[in-house]
ROSE-15440 format. One line per field, with one value per residue (C-alpha): x, y, z; residue number from 0; residue in one letter. Coordinates in steps of 0.001 Angstrom, whole numbers. Each point is the difference from the previous one (the first is absolute). Layout:
x = [X|...];
y = [Y|...];
z = [Z|...];
resi = [NUM|...];
resn = [A|...];
END
This chain:
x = [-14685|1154|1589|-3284|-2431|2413|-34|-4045|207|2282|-2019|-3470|2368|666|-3839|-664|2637|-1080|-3458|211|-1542|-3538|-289|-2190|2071|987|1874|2342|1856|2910|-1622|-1212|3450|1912|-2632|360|3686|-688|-2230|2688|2517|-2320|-112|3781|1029|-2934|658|3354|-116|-2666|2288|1703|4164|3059|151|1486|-3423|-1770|2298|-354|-3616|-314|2639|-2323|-2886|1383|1620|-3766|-1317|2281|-176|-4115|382|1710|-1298|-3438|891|1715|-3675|-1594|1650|238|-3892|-207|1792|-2083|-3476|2023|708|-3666|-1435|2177|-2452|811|2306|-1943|1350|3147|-1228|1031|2068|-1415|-3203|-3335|-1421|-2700|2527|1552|1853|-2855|842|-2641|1108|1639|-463|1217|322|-828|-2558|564|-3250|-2182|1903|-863|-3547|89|1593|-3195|419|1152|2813|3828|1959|3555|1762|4056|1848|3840|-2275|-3686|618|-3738|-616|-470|-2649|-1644|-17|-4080|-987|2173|-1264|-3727|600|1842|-2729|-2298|2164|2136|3614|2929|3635|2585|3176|3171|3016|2474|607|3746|435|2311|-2917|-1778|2691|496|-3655|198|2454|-1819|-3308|2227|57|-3868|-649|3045|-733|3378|240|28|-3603|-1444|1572|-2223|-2939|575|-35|-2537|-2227|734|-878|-3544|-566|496|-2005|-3338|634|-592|-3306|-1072|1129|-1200|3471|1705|-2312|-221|3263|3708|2899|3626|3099|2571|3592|835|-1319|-2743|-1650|-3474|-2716|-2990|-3789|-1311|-4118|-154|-3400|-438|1685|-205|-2282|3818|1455|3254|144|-1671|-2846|677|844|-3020|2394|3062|1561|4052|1789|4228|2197|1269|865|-3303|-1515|-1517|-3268|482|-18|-2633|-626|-780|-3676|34|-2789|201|2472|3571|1495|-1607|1666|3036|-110|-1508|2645|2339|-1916|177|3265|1242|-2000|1206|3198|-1084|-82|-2857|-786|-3687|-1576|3394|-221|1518|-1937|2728|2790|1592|-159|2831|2962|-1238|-2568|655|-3726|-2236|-732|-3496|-3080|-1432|2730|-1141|3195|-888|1951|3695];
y = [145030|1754|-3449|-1237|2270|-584|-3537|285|2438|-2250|-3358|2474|1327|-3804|-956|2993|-515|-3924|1325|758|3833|-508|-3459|-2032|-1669|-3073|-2710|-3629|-2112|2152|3397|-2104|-1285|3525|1517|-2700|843|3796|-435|-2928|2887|2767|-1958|-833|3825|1005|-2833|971|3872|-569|-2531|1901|-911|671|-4171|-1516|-2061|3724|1084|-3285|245|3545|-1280|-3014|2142|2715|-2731|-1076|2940|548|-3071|333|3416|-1222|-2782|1447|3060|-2625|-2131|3181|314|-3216|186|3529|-2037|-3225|2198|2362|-3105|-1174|3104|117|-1199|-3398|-207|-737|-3207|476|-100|-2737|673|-3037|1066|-1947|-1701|628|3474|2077|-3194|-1551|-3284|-2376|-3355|-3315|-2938|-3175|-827|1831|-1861|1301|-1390|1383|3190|251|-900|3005|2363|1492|1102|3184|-276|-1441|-2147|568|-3320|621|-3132|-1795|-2421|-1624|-3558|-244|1877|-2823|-2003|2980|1496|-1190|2422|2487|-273|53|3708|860|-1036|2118|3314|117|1192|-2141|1636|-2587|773|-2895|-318|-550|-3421|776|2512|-687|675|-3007|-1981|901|-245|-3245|-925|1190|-2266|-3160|-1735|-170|49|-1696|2659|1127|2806|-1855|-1769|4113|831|-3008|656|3962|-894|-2617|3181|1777|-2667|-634|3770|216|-2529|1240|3159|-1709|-935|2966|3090|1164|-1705|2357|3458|-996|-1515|1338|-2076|1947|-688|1554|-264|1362|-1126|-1974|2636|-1522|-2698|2747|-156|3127|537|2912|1853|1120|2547|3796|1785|1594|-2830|715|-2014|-3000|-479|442|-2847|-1559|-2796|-1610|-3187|-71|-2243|-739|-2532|-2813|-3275|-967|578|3649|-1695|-2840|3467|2302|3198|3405|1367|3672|2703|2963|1981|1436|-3310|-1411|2913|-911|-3218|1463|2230|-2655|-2165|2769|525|-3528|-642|3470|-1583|-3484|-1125|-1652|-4009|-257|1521|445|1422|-3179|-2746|-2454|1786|-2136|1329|-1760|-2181|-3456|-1832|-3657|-1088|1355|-61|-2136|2279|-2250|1029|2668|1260|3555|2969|-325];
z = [52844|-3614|-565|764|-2348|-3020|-8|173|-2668|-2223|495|-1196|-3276|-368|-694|-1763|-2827|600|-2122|-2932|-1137|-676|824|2329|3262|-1146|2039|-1482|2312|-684|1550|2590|677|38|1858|2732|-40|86|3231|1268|-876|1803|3152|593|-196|2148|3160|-781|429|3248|1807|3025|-203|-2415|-396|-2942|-551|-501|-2632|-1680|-10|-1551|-2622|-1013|13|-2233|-2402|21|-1053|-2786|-1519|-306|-685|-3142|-618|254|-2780|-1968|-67|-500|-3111|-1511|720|-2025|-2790|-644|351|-3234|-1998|1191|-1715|-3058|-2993|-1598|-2814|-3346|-982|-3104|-3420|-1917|-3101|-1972|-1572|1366|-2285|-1984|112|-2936|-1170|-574|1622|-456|1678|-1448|-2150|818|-4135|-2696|-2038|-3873|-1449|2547|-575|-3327|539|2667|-2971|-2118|-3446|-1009|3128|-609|1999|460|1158|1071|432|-151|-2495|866|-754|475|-3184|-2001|2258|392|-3617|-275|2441|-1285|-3154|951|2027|-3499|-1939|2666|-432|2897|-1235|1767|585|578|1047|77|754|-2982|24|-746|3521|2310|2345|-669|169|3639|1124|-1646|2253|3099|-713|-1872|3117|128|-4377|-1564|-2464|-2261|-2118|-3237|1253|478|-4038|-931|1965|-1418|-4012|661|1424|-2490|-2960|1697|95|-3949|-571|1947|-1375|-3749|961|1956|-287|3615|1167|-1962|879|3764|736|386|1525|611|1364|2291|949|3400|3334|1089|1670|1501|-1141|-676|-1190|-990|-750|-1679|-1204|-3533|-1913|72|-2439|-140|-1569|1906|3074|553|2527|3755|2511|1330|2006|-82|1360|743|1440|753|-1884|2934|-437|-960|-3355|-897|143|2877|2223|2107|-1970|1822|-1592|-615|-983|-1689|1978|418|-170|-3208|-1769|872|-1193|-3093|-480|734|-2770|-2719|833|-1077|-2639|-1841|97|-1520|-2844|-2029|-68|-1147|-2316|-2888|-3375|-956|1352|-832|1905|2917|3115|1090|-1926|2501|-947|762|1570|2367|4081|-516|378|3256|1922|2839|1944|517|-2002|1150];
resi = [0|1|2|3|4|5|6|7|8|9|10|11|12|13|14|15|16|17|18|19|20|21|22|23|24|25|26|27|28|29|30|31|32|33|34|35|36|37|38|39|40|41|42|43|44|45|46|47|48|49|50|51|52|53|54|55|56|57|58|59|60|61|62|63|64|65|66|67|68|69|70|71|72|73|74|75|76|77|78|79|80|81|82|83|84|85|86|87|88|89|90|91|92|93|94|95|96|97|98|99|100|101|102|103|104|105|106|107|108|109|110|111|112|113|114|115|116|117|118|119|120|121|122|123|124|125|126|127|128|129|130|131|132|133|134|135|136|137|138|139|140|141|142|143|144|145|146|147|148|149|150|151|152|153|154|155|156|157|158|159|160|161|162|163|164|165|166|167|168|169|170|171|172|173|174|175|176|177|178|179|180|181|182|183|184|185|186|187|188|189|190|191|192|193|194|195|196|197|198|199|200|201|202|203|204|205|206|207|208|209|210|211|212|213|214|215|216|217|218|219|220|221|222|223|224|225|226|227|228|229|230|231|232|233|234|235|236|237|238|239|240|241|242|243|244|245|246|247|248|249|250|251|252|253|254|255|256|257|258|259|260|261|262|263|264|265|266|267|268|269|270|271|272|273|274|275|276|277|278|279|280|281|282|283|284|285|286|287|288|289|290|291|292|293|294|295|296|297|298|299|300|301|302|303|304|305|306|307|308|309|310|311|312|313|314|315];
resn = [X|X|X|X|X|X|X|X|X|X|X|X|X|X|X|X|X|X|X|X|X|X|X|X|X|X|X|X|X|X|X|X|X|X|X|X|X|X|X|X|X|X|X|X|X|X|X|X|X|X|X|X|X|X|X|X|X|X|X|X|X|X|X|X|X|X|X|X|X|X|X|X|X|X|X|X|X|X|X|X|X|X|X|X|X|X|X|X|X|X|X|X|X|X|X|X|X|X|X|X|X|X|X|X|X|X|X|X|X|X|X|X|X|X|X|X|X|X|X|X|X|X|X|X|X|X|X|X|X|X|X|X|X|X|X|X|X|X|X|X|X|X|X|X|X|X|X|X|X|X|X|X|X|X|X|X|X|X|X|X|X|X|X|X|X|X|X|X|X|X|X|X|X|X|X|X|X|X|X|X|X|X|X|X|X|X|X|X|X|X|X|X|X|X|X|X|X|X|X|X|X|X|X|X|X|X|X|X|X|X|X|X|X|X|X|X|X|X|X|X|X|X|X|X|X|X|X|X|X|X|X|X|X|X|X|X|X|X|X|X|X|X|X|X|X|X|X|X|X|X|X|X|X|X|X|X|X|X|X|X|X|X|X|X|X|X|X|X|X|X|X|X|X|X|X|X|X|X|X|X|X|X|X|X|X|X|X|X|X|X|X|X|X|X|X|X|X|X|X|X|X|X|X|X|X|X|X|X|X|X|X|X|X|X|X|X];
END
Protein backbone atom coordinates (compact mmCIF):
# COMPACT_ATOMS: atom_id res chain seq x y z
CA UNK A 1 0.00 0.00 0.00
CA UNK A 2 3.04 2.77 0.75
CA UNK A 3 4.18 1.68 -2.75
CA UNK A 4 0.81 2.49 -3.70
CA UNK A 5 0.24 6.17 -2.08
CA UNK A 6 3.72 7.30 -3.45
CA UNK A 7 3.18 6.57 -6.87
CA UNK A 8 -0.32 8.59 -6.49
CA UNK A 9 1.54 11.21 -4.82
CA UNK A 10 4.27 11.39 -7.60
CA UNK A 11 1.81 11.31 -10.69
CA UNK A 12 -0.20 14.63 -8.56
CA UNK A 13 3.65 16.39 -8.15
CA UNK A 14 3.85 15.54 -11.93
CA UNK A 15 0.78 17.91 -12.98
CA UNK A 16 1.52 20.35 -10.53
CA UNK A 17 5.11 21.21 -11.79
CA UNK A 18 3.32 20.44 -15.41
CA UNK A 19 1.61 24.28 -14.63
CA UNK A 20 3.36 26.75 -14.65
CA UNK A 21 3.17 29.31 -11.21
CA UNK A 22 0.41 31.60 -11.83
CA UNK A 23 -0.75 30.33 -14.96
CA UNK A 24 -4.08 29.11 -16.29
CA UNK A 25 -4.18 24.98 -17.10
CA UNK A 26 -3.21 24.76 -20.37
CA UNK A 27 -3.02 21.53 -22.50
CA UNK A 28 -0.80 20.77 -26.42
CA UNK A 29 -0.67 17.44 -27.89
CA UNK A 30 2.47 16.95 -26.03
CA UNK A 31 0.80 17.23 -22.32
CA UNK A 32 -1.83 15.27 -23.68
CA UNK A 33 0.59 12.65 -24.79
CA UNK A 34 2.72 12.37 -21.40
CA UNK A 35 -0.24 12.52 -19.42
CA UNK A 36 -1.68 9.50 -21.34
CA UNK A 37 1.61 7.80 -20.59
CA UNK A 38 1.53 8.89 -16.89
CA UNK A 39 -2.05 7.28 -16.44
CA UNK A 40 -0.81 4.21 -18.99
CA UNK A 41 2.20 4.25 -16.46
CA UNK A 42 -0.28 4.54 -13.29
CA UNK A 43 -2.23 1.58 -14.37
CA UNK A 44 0.59 -1.05 -15.08
CA UNK A 45 2.12 -0.61 -11.45
CA UNK A 46 -1.32 -0.66 -9.88
CA UNK A 47 -2.74 -4.22 -11.82
CA UNK A 48 0.66 -5.10 -11.13
CA UNK A 49 0.91 -4.58 -7.27
CA UNK A 50 -3.07 -6.00 -6.95
CA UNK A 51 -2.38 -9.22 -8.97
CA UNK A 52 -2.16 -12.21 -6.38
CA UNK A 53 1.37 -14.39 -7.37
CA UNK A 54 5.28 -13.84 -7.38
CA UNK A 55 5.00 -14.47 -11.52
CA UNK A 56 7.52 -13.13 -13.76
CA UNK A 57 4.57 -11.34 -15.84
CA UNK A 58 3.85 -9.21 -12.35
CA UNK A 59 7.28 -8.00 -12.01
CA UNK A 60 7.34 -7.12 -15.61
CA UNK A 61 4.29 -5.18 -15.32
CA UNK A 62 5.31 -2.98 -12.29
CA UNK A 63 8.68 -2.45 -14.24
CA UNK A 64 6.77 -1.05 -17.38
CA UNK A 65 4.60 0.89 -15.26
CA UNK A 66 7.29 2.60 -13.23
CA UNK A 67 9.48 3.17 -16.51
CA UNK A 68 6.09 4.88 -17.49
CA UNK A 69 5.92 7.06 -14.90
CA UNK A 70 9.34 8.30 -15.12
CA UNK A 71 9.50 9.00 -18.48
CA UNK A 72 6.18 11.45 -18.17
CA UNK A 73 7.34 12.55 -15.05
CA UNK A 74 10.19 14.00 -17.07
CA UNK A 75 8.99 14.60 -19.89
CA UNK A 76 6.13 16.48 -18.38
CA UNK A 77 8.72 18.97 -16.15
CA UNK A 78 10.79 19.15 -19.22
CA UNK A 79 7.37 20.66 -21.24
CA UNK A 80 6.72 22.58 -18.27
CA UNK A 81 9.73 24.36 -18.79
CA UNK A 82 10.22 24.81 -22.29
CA UNK A 83 6.56 26.27 -21.87
CA UNK A 84 7.90 28.81 -18.98
CA UNK A 85 10.53 29.75 -21.69
CA UNK A 86 8.60 30.68 -24.94
CA UNK A 87 5.77 32.66 -22.68
CA UNK A 88 9.46 34.79 -21.25
CA UNK A 89 10.61 35.42 -24.77
CA UNK A 90 6.71 36.09 -25.55
CA UNK A 91 6.79 38.91 -22.97
CA UNK A 92 10.19 40.34 -23.67
CA UNK A 93 9.41 43.84 -25.57
CA UNK A 94 10.41 44.02 -29.27
CA UNK A 95 13.75 45.11 -30.23
CA UNK A 96 13.65 48.73 -31.77
CA UNK A 97 14.83 48.16 -35.14
CA UNK A 98 19.14 49.20 -35.52
CA UNK A 99 19.78 52.65 -36.48
CA UNK A 100 21.22 53.12 -39.63
CA UNK A 101 24.63 54.76 -39.81
CA UNK A 102 23.96 56.48 -43.23
CA UNK A 103 22.16 59.67 -42.55
CA UNK A 104 18.35 59.86 -44.04
CA UNK A 105 18.02 62.12 -46.25
CA UNK A 106 16.80 65.30 -46.11
CA UNK A 107 19.40 64.63 -42.76
CA UNK A 108 22.49 66.70 -41.53
CA UNK A 109 24.20 66.03 -44.94
CA UNK A 110 21.82 67.66 -46.55
CA UNK A 111 21.25 65.18 -49.32
CA UNK A 112 18.88 66.42 -51.69
CA UNK A 113 18.50 63.75 -54.52
CA UNK A 114 20.15 63.39 -58.12
CA UNK A 115 20.40 64.79 -61.50
CA UNK A 116 20.57 62.81 -64.38
CA UNK A 117 22.78 65.89 -66.24
CA UNK A 118 23.69 68.94 -65.16
CA UNK A 119 22.24 71.56 -67.44
CA UNK A 120 24.85 74.75 -67.18
CA UNK A 121 22.59 77.34 -68.85
CA UNK A 122 19.65 76.66 -66.83
CA UNK A 123 22.03 76.82 -63.92
CA UNK A 124 22.99 80.08 -64.52
CA UNK A 125 19.56 81.28 -65.20
CA UNK A 126 18.74 79.67 -61.62
CA UNK A 127 21.92 81.80 -60.12
CA UNK A 128 20.46 85.53 -59.17
CA UNK A 129 22.70 88.40 -59.00
CA UNK A 130 24.65 89.31 -56.20
CA UNK A 131 25.45 85.21 -55.70
CA UNK A 132 28.82 83.42 -57.31
CA UNK A 133 29.19 80.29 -58.90
CA UNK A 134 32.08 78.19 -58.28
CA UNK A 135 32.53 75.61 -61.22
CA UNK A 136 35.55 72.75 -60.40
CA UNK A 137 36.46 70.77 -63.34
CA UNK A 138 39.56 68.52 -65.17
CA UNK A 139 38.51 71.25 -68.12
CA UNK A 140 34.69 72.10 -69.41
CA UNK A 141 35.08 71.65 -73.05
CA UNK A 142 31.61 73.15 -73.11
CA UNK A 143 32.94 76.50 -72.11
CA UNK A 144 33.13 77.80 -75.34
CA UNK A 145 29.45 76.88 -76.66
CA UNK A 146 28.28 78.04 -73.66
CA UNK A 147 30.28 81.36 -73.14
CA UNK A 148 26.76 83.46 -74.30
CA UNK A 149 25.05 82.46 -71.32
CA UNK A 150 27.91 82.93 -69.28
CA UNK A 151 28.36 86.13 -70.33
CA UNK A 152 24.71 87.29 -69.98
CA UNK A 153 24.75 86.09 -65.89
CA UNK A 154 28.19 88.21 -65.98
CA UNK A 155 26.68 91.02 -67.44
CA UNK A 156 23.69 90.45 -64.68
CA UNK A 157 26.24 90.39 -61.62
CA UNK A 158 26.64 86.91 -60.79
CA UNK A 159 30.51 86.31 -60.01
CA UNK A 160 31.83 82.87 -61.67
CA UNK A 161 34.88 80.85 -59.99
CA UNK A 162 36.42 78.48 -62.38
CA UNK A 163 38.73 76.13 -61.40
CA UNK A 164 40.98 73.80 -64.23
CA UNK A 165 43.14 71.55 -64.38
CA UNK A 166 46.66 72.62 -65.72
CA UNK A 167 46.67 71.55 -69.03
CA UNK A 168 50.36 70.39 -68.52
CA UNK A 169 49.34 67.79 -65.20
CA UNK A 170 50.06 64.53 -65.30
CA UNK A 171 46.50 64.24 -64.00
CA UNK A 172 44.88 65.08 -67.06
CA UNK A 173 46.81 63.12 -68.96
CA UNK A 174 45.55 60.04 -67.17
CA UNK A 175 41.83 60.96 -67.06
CA UNK A 176 42.35 61.53 -70.62
CA UNK A 177 43.19 58.19 -70.98
CA UNK A 178 40.26 56.82 -69.00
CA UNK A 179 37.46 58.65 -71.33
CA UNK A 180 39.84 58.37 -74.90
CA UNK A 181 38.08 55.39 -75.77
CA UNK A 182 34.69 57.26 -75.85
CA UNK A 183 36.32 61.23 -76.92
CA UNK A 184 39.46 60.59 -79.00
CA UNK A 185 40.44 63.57 -77.05
CA UNK A 186 44.62 63.93 -76.59
CA UNK A 187 46.29 66.16 -74.43
CA UNK A 188 47.66 68.43 -77.05
CA UNK A 189 43.70 68.88 -78.39
CA UNK A 190 42.82 70.11 -74.27
CA UNK A 191 46.30 72.82 -74.53
CA UNK A 192 44.42 74.10 -77.64
CA UNK A 193 41.03 74.14 -76.46
CA UNK A 194 42.80 75.85 -73.00
CA UNK A 195 44.64 79.01 -74.90
CA UNK A 196 41.76 79.22 -77.22
CA UNK A 197 39.61 79.87 -73.75
CA UNK A 198 41.74 81.93 -72.68
CA UNK A 199 42.07 84.27 -76.00
CA UNK A 200 38.11 84.57 -76.13
CA UNK A 201 38.12 85.58 -72.46
CA UNK A 202 40.55 88.64 -73.27
CA UNK A 203 38.75 89.62 -75.83
CA UNK A 204 35.11 90.00 -74.08
CA UNK A 205 36.79 91.48 -71.39
CA UNK A 206 37.91 94.53 -74.00
CA UNK A 207 34.47 95.25 -74.61
CA UNK A 208 33.00 94.82 -71.22
CA UNK A 209 34.56 95.12 -68.33
CA UNK A 210 31.90 93.00 -66.26
CA UNK A 211 34.04 89.87 -67.66
CA UNK A 212 36.82 91.11 -65.90
CA UNK A 213 34.90 92.32 -62.30
CA UNK A 214 32.69 89.10 -62.30
CA UNK A 215 34.90 86.48 -63.62
CA UNK A 216 38.07 84.52 -62.28
CA UNK A 217 39.49 81.31 -63.94
CA UNK A 218 42.56 79.34 -61.95
CA UNK A 219 44.43 76.46 -62.31
CA UNK A 220 45.71 73.56 -60.26
CA UNK A 221 48.27 70.85 -60.32
CA UNK A 222 47.49 67.89 -58.14
CA UNK A 223 44.54 65.57 -58.36
CA UNK A 224 41.36 65.68 -59.94
CA UNK A 225 39.50 65.71 -56.95
CA UNK A 226 35.57 65.94 -57.98
CA UNK A 227 33.42 67.73 -60.84
CA UNK A 228 31.60 70.42 -58.32
CA UNK A 229 28.93 73.34 -58.72
CA UNK A 230 28.76 75.50 -55.94
CA UNK A 231 25.69 78.37 -55.55
CA UNK A 232 26.82 80.46 -53.16
CA UNK A 233 24.78 83.62 -51.63
CA UNK A 234 26.33 87.01 -51.45
CA UNK A 235 29.09 88.26 -49.51
CA UNK A 236 29.43 89.11 -45.82
CA UNK A 237 28.95 92.69 -44.68
CA UNK A 238 32.52 91.17 -43.23
CA UNK A 239 34.13 91.11 -46.39
CA UNK A 240 36.07 87.99 -45.26
CA UNK A 241 34.37 84.95 -46.42
CA UNK A 242 32.23 84.72 -49.15
CA UNK A 243 28.47 84.00 -48.93
CA UNK A 244 27.24 80.64 -47.54
CA UNK A 245 26.30 77.51 -49.66
CA UNK A 246 22.83 77.65 -50.79
CA UNK A 247 23.47 74.15 -53.01
CA UNK A 248 25.89 72.29 -54.63
CA UNK A 249 26.09 69.68 -57.38
CA UNK A 250 29.17 66.94 -57.32
CA UNK A 251 29.66 64.35 -59.14
CA UNK A 252 32.79 61.37 -59.72
CA UNK A 253 35.24 61.26 -62.68
CA UNK A 254 34.45 57.57 -64.67
CA UNK A 255 34.94 56.79 -67.96
CA UNK A 256 32.45 59.09 -69.09
CA UNK A 257 32.91 62.78 -69.37
CA UNK A 258 32.59 65.08 -66.05
CA UNK A 259 29.48 66.30 -67.61
CA UNK A 260 28.05 63.07 -69.62
CA UNK A 261 27.43 61.97 -65.70
CA UNK A 262 24.46 62.08 -62.90
CA UNK A 263 25.37 64.71 -60.30
CA UNK A 264 24.29 64.33 -56.53
CA UNK A 265 22.14 67.85 -55.57
CA UNK A 266 23.01 69.12 -52.18
CA UNK A 267 21.50 71.95 -49.78
CA UNK A 268 22.95 73.88 -47.35
CA UNK A 269 24.36 71.38 -44.96
CA UNK A 270 27.41 69.48 -43.52
CA UNK A 271 28.30 68.15 -46.78
CA UNK A 272 28.32 71.34 -48.95
CA UNK A 273 31.04 72.56 -46.61
CA UNK A 274 33.07 70.07 -47.31
CA UNK A 275 33.11 70.43 -50.73
CA UNK A 276 33.57 74.08 -50.08
CA UNK A 277 36.39 73.58 -48.09
CA UNK A 278 37.64 71.20 -50.50
CA UNK A 279 37.07 74.02 -53.28
CA UNK A 280 38.98 76.77 -51.30
CA UNK A 281 41.43 74.50 -50.63
CA UNK A 282 42.52 74.00 -54.33
CA UNK A 283 42.03 77.08 -55.60
CA UNK A 284 44.48 78.72 -52.73
CA UNK A 285 46.94 76.64 -54.28
CA UNK A 286 46.26 77.73 -58.03
CA UNK A 287 47.45 79.89 -59.84
CA UNK A 288 45.78 82.70 -61.92
CA UNK A 289 44.56 82.31 -65.80
CA UNK A 290 41.94 85.12 -66.29
CA UNK A 291 41.97 88.18 -65.39
CA UNK A 292 46.37 88.90 -65.75
CA UNK A 293 48.07 92.11 -65.24
CA UNK A 294 49.39 91.44 -68.58
CA UNK A 295 46.66 90.75 -70.86
CA UNK A 296 49.05 89.50 -73.48
CA UNK A 297 50.74 86.85 -71.31
CA UNK A 298 50.34 83.16 -72.65
CA UNK A 299 48.84 80.94 -70.56
CA UNK A 300 50.47 78.20 -72.02
CA UNK A 301 53.64 77.79 -74.67
CA UNK A 302 50.84 75.63 -77.35
CA UNK A 303 48.85 77.36 -79.32
CA UNK A 304 48.50 75.61 -82.67
CA UNK A 305 44.37 76.01 -83.27
CA UNK A 306 41.48 75.50 -81.32
CA UNK A 307 38.81 72.49 -80.32
CA UNK A 308 35.77 74.27 -82.47
CA UNK A 309 33.28 76.04 -80.12
CA UNK A 310 30.11 73.61 -81.44
CA UNK A 311 31.63 70.82 -79.99
CA UNK A 312 29.63 69.63 -76.67
CA UNK A 313 31.57 66.63 -75.00
CA UNK A 314 31.07 67.42 -71.42
CA UNK A 315 34.17 68.69 -69.09
CA UNK A 316 36.70 65.75 -69.16
Amino acid sequence: MEDRKNVVAGAHAAAAAARPRGAQPWWSRTTALLGLLLALGVGFVLAGLVARGEGMWRTVVVDAGFTLVTVSIVGLVLDSALAQLRARLDARPAKAPARSSAAPAGGSQGLDGVREEVDLVQLLKDVRPGQELWWMDTFPLTFAGDLDAIHRALCSGVRIRLLVLEPRSPSLTYRLREIRQHYGLSPMDLRRSFDTLCSQLRVLAEVDASVVDNLEVRAYDGLPGAPMYLVLGENRSDGERSGEVLRALSSYYLLDASQDMPYIEWRAGAFADRLRDYYEHQWNGAHVVFPLENGDRKVSTVHTGNIPTTQRVGGA
